[in-house]
Every structure is written in C-alpha cells, then in structure tokens.
N, C-alpha and C positions, 0 to 999 in steps of 0.2 A: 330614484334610479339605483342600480344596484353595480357597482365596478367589482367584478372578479378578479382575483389574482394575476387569472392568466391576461386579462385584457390588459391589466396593468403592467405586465411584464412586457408583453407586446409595444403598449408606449413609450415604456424607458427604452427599447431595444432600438426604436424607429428616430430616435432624438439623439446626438452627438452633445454627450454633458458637456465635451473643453467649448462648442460652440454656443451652448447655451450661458453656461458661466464669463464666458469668455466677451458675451455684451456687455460686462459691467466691471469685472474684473480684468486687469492684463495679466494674460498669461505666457511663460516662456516653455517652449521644447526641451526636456530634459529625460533625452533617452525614449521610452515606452509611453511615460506621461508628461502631465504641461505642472508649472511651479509657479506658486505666486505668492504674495505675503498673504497672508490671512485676512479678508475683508472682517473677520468676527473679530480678532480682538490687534491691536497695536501691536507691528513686530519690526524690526529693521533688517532679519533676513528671511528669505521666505521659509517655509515649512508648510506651506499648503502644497496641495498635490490635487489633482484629478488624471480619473485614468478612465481613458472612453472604455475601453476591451472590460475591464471590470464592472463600470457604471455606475463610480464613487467618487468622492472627493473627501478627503479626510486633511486637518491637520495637524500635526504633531507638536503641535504648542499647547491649544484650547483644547483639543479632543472631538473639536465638530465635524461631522460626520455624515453623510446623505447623500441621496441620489438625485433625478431633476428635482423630481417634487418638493422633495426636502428643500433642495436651493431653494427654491421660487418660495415659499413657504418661509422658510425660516431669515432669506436676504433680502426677500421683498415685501414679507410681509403679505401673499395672497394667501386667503381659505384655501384649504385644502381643495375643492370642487372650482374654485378658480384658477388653480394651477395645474390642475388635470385639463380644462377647458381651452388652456393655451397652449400649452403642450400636444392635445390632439388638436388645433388647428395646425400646429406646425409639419405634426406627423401623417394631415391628413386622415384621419381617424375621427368617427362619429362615435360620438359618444353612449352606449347603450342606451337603451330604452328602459325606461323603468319594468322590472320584474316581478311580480306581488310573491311570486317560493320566493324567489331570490333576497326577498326582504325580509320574510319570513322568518329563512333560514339564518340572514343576517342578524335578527333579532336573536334568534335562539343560542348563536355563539355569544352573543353579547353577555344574555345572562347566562349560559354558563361560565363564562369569565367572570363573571361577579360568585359563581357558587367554586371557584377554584382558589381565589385570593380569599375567600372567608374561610376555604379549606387549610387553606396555606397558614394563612392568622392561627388558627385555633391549633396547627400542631407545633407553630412553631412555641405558642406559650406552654402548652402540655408539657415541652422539651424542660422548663423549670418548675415543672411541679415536682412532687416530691413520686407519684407514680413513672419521672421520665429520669431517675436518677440513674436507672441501667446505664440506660442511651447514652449519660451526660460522661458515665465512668468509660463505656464503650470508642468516644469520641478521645476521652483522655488517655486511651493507653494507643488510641491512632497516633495521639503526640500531635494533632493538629491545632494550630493557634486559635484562639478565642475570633480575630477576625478573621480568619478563615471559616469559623463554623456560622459566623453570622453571615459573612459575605454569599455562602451558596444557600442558606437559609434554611439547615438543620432543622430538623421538628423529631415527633413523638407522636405516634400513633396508640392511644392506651387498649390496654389489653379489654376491649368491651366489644360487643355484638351491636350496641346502639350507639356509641359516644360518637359518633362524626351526626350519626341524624339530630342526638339532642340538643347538639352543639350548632348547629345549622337549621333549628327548627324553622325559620324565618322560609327555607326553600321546601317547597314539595316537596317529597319524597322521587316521586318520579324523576325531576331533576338533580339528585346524587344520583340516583339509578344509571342515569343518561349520562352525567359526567366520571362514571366510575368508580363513585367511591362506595355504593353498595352494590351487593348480587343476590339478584333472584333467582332463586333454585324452584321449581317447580312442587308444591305440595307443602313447602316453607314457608313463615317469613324472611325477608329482607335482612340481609347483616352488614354489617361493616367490612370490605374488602380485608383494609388495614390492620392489624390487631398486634401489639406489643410489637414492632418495630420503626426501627430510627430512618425518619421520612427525610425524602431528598425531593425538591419540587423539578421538575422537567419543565422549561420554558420552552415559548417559541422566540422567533427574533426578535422580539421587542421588548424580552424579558420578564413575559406575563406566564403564570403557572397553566401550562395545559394538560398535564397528567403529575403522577408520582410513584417515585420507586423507593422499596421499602425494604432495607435489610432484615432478618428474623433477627432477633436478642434472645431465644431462648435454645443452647444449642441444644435441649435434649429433646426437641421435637423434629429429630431426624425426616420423618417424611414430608416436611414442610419444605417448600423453596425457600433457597436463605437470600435470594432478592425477588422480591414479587413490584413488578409493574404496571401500571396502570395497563387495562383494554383499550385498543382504539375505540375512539366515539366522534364525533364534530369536530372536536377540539384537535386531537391529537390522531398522528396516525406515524405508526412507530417506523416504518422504513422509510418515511421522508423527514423525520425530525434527527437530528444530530442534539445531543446532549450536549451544552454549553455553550454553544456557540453564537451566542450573545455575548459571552465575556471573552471568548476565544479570538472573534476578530477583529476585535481593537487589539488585544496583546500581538495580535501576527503580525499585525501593521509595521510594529519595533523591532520584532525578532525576524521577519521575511519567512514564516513556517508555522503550521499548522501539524500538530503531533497528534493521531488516533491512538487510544488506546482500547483494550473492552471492555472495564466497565466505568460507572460514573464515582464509581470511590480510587477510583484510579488517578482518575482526573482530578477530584481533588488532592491528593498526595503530591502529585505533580503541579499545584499550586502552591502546596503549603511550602514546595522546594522552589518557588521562584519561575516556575516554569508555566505559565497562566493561561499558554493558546494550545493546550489539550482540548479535545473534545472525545466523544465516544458514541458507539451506535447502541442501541438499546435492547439490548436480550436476541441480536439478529447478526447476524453476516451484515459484511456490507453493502450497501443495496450501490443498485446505477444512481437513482435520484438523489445517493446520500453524497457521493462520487462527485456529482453536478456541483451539487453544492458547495461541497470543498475547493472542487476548480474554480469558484468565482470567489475563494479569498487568496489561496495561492495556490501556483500554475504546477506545485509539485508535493504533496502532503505528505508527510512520515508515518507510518504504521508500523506499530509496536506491536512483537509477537513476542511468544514464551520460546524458547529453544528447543522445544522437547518437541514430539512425533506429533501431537495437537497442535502446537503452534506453527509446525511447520504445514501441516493440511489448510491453519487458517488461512495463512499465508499465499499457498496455492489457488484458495479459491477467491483470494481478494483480486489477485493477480489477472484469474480468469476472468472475471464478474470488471475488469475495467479493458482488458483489450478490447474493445470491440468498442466502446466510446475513446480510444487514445486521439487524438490530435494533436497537431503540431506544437512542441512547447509544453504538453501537460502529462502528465505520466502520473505514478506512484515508487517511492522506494517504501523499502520494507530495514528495519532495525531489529534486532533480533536480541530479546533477553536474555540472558542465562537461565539454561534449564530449571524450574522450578521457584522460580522467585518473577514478582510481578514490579511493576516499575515502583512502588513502592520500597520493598525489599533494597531495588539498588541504593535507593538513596539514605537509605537508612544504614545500609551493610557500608558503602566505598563513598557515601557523600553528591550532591548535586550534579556536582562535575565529573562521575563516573556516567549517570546518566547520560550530560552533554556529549562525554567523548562514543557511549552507543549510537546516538541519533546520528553523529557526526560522520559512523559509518556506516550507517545505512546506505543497503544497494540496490542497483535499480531495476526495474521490471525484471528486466533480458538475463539479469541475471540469475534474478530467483526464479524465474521458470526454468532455465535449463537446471541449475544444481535441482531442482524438486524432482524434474523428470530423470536427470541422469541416476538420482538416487531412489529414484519411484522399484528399480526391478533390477536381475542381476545383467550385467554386459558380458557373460561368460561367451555367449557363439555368437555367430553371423547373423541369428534370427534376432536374438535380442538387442543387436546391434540397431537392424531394422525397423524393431519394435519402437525402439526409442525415437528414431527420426520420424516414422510417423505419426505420432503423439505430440511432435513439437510443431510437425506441419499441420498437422489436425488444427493446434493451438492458433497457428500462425494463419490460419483462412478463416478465423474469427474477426480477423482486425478488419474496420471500413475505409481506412484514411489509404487513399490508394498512394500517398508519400510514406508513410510509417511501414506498410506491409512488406513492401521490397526489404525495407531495411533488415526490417526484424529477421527475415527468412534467412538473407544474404547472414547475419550476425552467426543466427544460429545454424546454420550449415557450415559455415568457418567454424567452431568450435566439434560439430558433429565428426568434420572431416580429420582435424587434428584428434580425435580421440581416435573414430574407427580406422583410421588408414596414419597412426602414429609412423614415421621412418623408422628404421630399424638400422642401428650403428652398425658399421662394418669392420672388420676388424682392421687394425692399422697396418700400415705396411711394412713389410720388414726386407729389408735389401738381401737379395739371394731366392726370395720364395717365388714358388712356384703358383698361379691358381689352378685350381680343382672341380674343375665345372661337375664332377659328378660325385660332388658332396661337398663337406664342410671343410672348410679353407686347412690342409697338409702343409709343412715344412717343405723347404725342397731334401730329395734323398743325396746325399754325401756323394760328391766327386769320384769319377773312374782314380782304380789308381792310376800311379802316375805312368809304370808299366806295361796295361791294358791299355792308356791311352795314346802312347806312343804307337803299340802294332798296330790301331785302327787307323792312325794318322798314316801311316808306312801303307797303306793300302789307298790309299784318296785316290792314286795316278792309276789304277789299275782299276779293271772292266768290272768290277765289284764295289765301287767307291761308295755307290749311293747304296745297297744295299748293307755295307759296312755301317755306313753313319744310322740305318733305319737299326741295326742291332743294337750302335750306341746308344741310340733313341731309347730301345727295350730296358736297355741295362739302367737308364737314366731313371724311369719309370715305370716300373715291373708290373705296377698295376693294370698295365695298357694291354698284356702279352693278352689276356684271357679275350678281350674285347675283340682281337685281330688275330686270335689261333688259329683260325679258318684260311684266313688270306698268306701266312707264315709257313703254313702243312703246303702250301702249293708252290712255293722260293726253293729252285735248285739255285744255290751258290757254283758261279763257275770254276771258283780255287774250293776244291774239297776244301782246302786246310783253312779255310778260313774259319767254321767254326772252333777246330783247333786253337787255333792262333787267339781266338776271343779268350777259349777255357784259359 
C-alpha cells in the first residue's frame, strides 16, 4: 500500500495528539498547550509540552520530538504501519489501497535518496582534497567555525565535466540525470551540473539531501551564476522546500521565532552568530506553501530585508503573497537591514546583538504595506491622494479571514485619513482681534479717537443714532465701505452736519 503525504497529513489533522498522549501520560493545561514531565528520559519538573494547533510534542530537556505517529512509535513501541492502522481507526479513515505508480514512484525516491547522500559523501571529501583548497580558504575568510562547516555539511564540487558520474559510477547515468546532478543538452554529451564550486546540501525534514546549491569560486567567469541550484526533480521542488529547516525548528522551539532570510549562506552566518532558527527560500520569492509552513512552527516569522529600493520591493511582495492566507494569530513582520550590507555584514561590523536589537524591531504587516504604498508615488494633489487609498484597498480585498479584513481596512483608513484630511493649526487668540471672514486672520484697526468718539456718542439720543454707530461701524472697519458703497449712496442723514461732526 502506498500512504501519501497528503493522506497522512489528513490523519494527524483528524486525531487530537493532548488526547492521544494523554492515554498514558498526564497532562496539565498551560496556556495554548498541555505540560508533563517527559515520559522519555527522568525529570522532576516538566519540560514536555504538546500542542494540538501545531501537531507536536517536543521536550526541552531530551530533545524528543514528534507528531502522533512518532508518539505511538517511538512510546509504544508500534511499526510504523501499526500506528498508522490505529490512528485511522480512531480518525475513521481507511486505509488506502495498495497503488502499483504509487509504489513505483515510491521506489524511485528511495533510490534517488541513495544517489544524493553518495552525492553528498563524495563532495564533502573533495572539500579536503587538495583540488577543494579554494573552497577551504573561501570558507576561512567567511570566519565560519570548523563545526559550523561540518554541521551544514560543506563539500566541493571539482572543476570536471565527469567527476560526480565517475564518482557515483555504482548509479546509471540516467539517475544523476533524474536527480540533477547532470544535464542533457541536445546534440552533447552529459556534464556535470556542479563544477569548481563550494556545495551546500538542501535537505528535506528529516534532514536527508534532496538537491544542492553551489556557490561559483572563480570570480573571473562573470557570466556564470555565482549560486547555481539544483532543478526540481522527485526529490525536490524549490517553492515548497524552505532551506534548513530541519535545524531551524528545534532552535525556534527556545527562542519562540523563526528568522527568513534570502540566501542559504545567510543562514549559515547567522548560525555561526548564535542565531540557529534561520532559514531561507531558495533562488525564489516567497511562495504561500513556504508561508504554510513557517506557520506551523511559529504563529509570526521575521523576514530580513536589505534597506535599499530592492529590499524594500522584496518586502512588498512578501507582504502581498501572505495577505490573502492571514488568519487569526498568524501574520509576518518584516526587519529591515541597513542599506547594503546583508545579515552577515551586521554581525561582523556592530556584533550578534546589533542583529538581535534589528529583528527586535521588526514591524508588522499593516505597517509595511502602508509606508511602501505611501512612498510608492508622489502625494502632491487630490488625485494622488486617491491613488493611494485605492491601492491599499485594492490590497485590503485580498484578504479572506472575514475577522482580519475589517481590521486591516478600519487601520488603514485611520492612517489614510490623518494624512489626507491633516487639521490645520489656527492661529491663536489674541485679546482685542477682530475675525476676518474674508481672508486671512487681520489685527483689529486702532480705536476712534477719543474726540471723534465722544461726537458719535453726543448723537445716540437723536433720530440719526443708529446711522451714526453704522459710520462708527465704517470707521472701525474701512474695508467694509466698498462691500456696502451701494446701500451708503442711498442714506440721507437727517442732521446735514453729521457727516461734518464725523470729519
């Protein structure tokens, strides 16, 4: 019979691990997940942990580590095929039917996993011959530790057309073909992909070699890629594989984070500083499936970018490429390099803990999407103003989680509105002023004298009172006169002398 991935993911998904552990071990509520001592090795306080939403159990004493099967397997001691058999009884699930491709096919990864760890073997010893002394000098001016070059398993690709086939004679030919390590060009023979470059194995999660990426060591062959990576084949398929993360999520386990960076010599630099639960995507953006996966170690992963105009595109389109899988509790921030130096660089220029204190400010979604957008174009007019709010709600009817999309909208329309519709200070008040409704805020004009205001008063009782106070009015306000010259040409004042008496 033949168990696919996906059938298998479907079983762990249908089974509740605190319930299945929890027959044999006691478990306590702690938060998110359940705590118990460690059934694998003797402890007096707990440090196990299971967590259904993940679909792991780890402990932090031993290091053991696994999902149901794993439990039943490795605490009870059933075959693999027996603890699949009890597990779909539980789940309800029949077990497939045997598949002759499907065996087939399962044969055929099998050996090429046998023609990738013979690959792996034979560059890692090349790495101490005396043709991989580049590579060895190449590694030492990295400054990387000697167990650090063993631990990600450093090799040497020699500079030949044939040296991986002579070396692997034991395989067809057709199967290097198949596993990538030669190419067939049409009208040729067959060559070796790899040639004069310092090899890095690509694992999957079980930390078995299924491709490899190969830095160039010669820099004067400009039109070469200076990392060339394996093609997808069986084995490998590069926008569902995350580089390292086999080693990555045991170290997250301690630290509570998972760091992206882009490439795999990244990630080791950021091992050799201490920092071990890096991983990185492989020659690609980052994809949704790679996205998924990071969400089932932790609920929030950091992604390192360069400071500069590229980094900040990268950034945008990591951003893009997860809205639309966001769910409650899981996001991305994004950590932002100094322009032109890569996470390497820092730790080397300001020390480990200049790194720490970048990742530590890393910001989250909502907010690299609006700064990209607000600095994507200029905000000079109305139109541009516009432009920008629809580009964010474009952004914002990506998302599916119908609790996340309100928010987001609500978030960034509060920021929209405090920029487009800013208040505009008034000016203060000053005792004596006048306002100006028809313009910008005037002083009040200087007091009648005190002479002129005496004869206007001397006139209050008399049949011109209110006309007197409307010329006070003029005199108060001269700007007024032109406004109401019309309605002023038509005022006969009953005492001639009153204009008089004003002059």
């Amino acid at each position: 019979m033949s168990l696919t991935p996906q059938w298998l993911d479907e079983l762990r998904s249908r089974v509740t691990l605190s319930g299945v552990i929890g027959r044999t071990t006691r478990l306590t509520k702690a938060g998110r997940e359940f705590k118990a001592c460690c059934p694998f090795h003797n402890e007096k306080s707990p440090s196990f942990t299971v967590n259904d939403e993940k679909g792991f159990y780890h402990c932090f004493g031993c290091g053991a580590h696994g999902d149901a099967i794993r439990w039943l397997t490795d605490q009870r001691g059933l075959s693999f095929m027996d603890a699949v058999k009890e597990l779909a009884v539980e789940a309800g699930m029949e077990i497939p039917a045997p598949d002759p491709r499907a065996a087939a096919v399962a044969e055929q990864q099998k050996s090429l996993h046998d023609v990738m760890a013979a690959a792996q073997a034979f560059f890692v010893h090349s790495l101490t011959t005396d043709a991989g002394a580049e590579a060895r000098r190449y590694l030492a001016s990295r400054g990387f530790p000697a167990r650090t070059v063993e631990d990600f398993g450093f090799g040497f690709a020699p500079d030949s057309r044939t040296a991986i086939k002579d070396a692997l004679a034991q395989f067809p030919e057709a199967m290097l073909i198949e596993a990538g390590l030669r190419i067939v060009v049409e009208g040729k023979d067959p060559y070796d992909r790899f040639r004069n470059r310092l090899m890095l194995p690509i694992c999957d999660a079980r930390g078995r070699p299924i491709a490899f990426g190969g830095r160039i060591l010669d820099a004067a062959k400009v039109d070469a890629p200076k990392y060339l990576n394996s093609p997808d084949t069986p084995l490998f398929d590069k926008g569902r594989t995350v580089y390292n993360l086999h080693r990555a999520a045991p170290a997250s386990r301690q630290s509570g984070r998972v760091v992206v960076v882009e490439g795999y010599m990244d990630v080791v630099a950021l091992a050799a500083a201490g920092i071990g639960e890096a991983v990185a995507p492989l020659g690609t953006a980052l994809t949704e499936h790679q996205i998924e996966r990071l969400w089932r170690i932790v609920e929030c992963p950091v992604l390192c970018f360069d400071g500069d105009a590229a980094g900040r595109r990268a950034a945008l389109r990591a951003c893009l490429r997860a809205l639309p899988l966001l769910r409650p509790g899981h996001s991305l921030r994004i950590a932002t390099l100094p322009a032109g130096m890569d996470p390497d660089d820092v730790v080397k220029r300001d020390g480990p803990q200049a790194m720490e204190d970048l990742l530590g400010s890393a910001r989250n979604l909502v907010e690299v999407l609006w700064d990209a957008e607000r600095e994507a174009a200029p905000l000079a007019t109305p139109e541009d103003k516009a432009g920008l709010k629809a580009r964010l709600m474009t952004h914002v009817d990506t998302i599916a989680d119908p609790d996340i999309k309100p928010l987001y909208r609500r978030d960034l329309l509060e920021r929209f509105d405090a920029l487009a519709f800013a208040r505009r200070e008034r000016p203060a008040f000053k005792p004596g002023a006048r306002s100006n409704r028809s313009g910008p805020w005037k002083p009040a004009p200087p007091p009648l004298a005190s002479a002129t205001a005496a004869r206007l008063q001397s006139r209050v009782g008399s049949g011109d009172a209110l006309l007197a106070a409307v010329i006070a009015g003029f005199i108060a306000m001269p700007h007024e006169i032109a406004r109401h010259a019309e309605s002023l040409a038509r005022l006969v004042p009953a005492d001639p002398m009153l204009g008089a008496t004003i002059d």
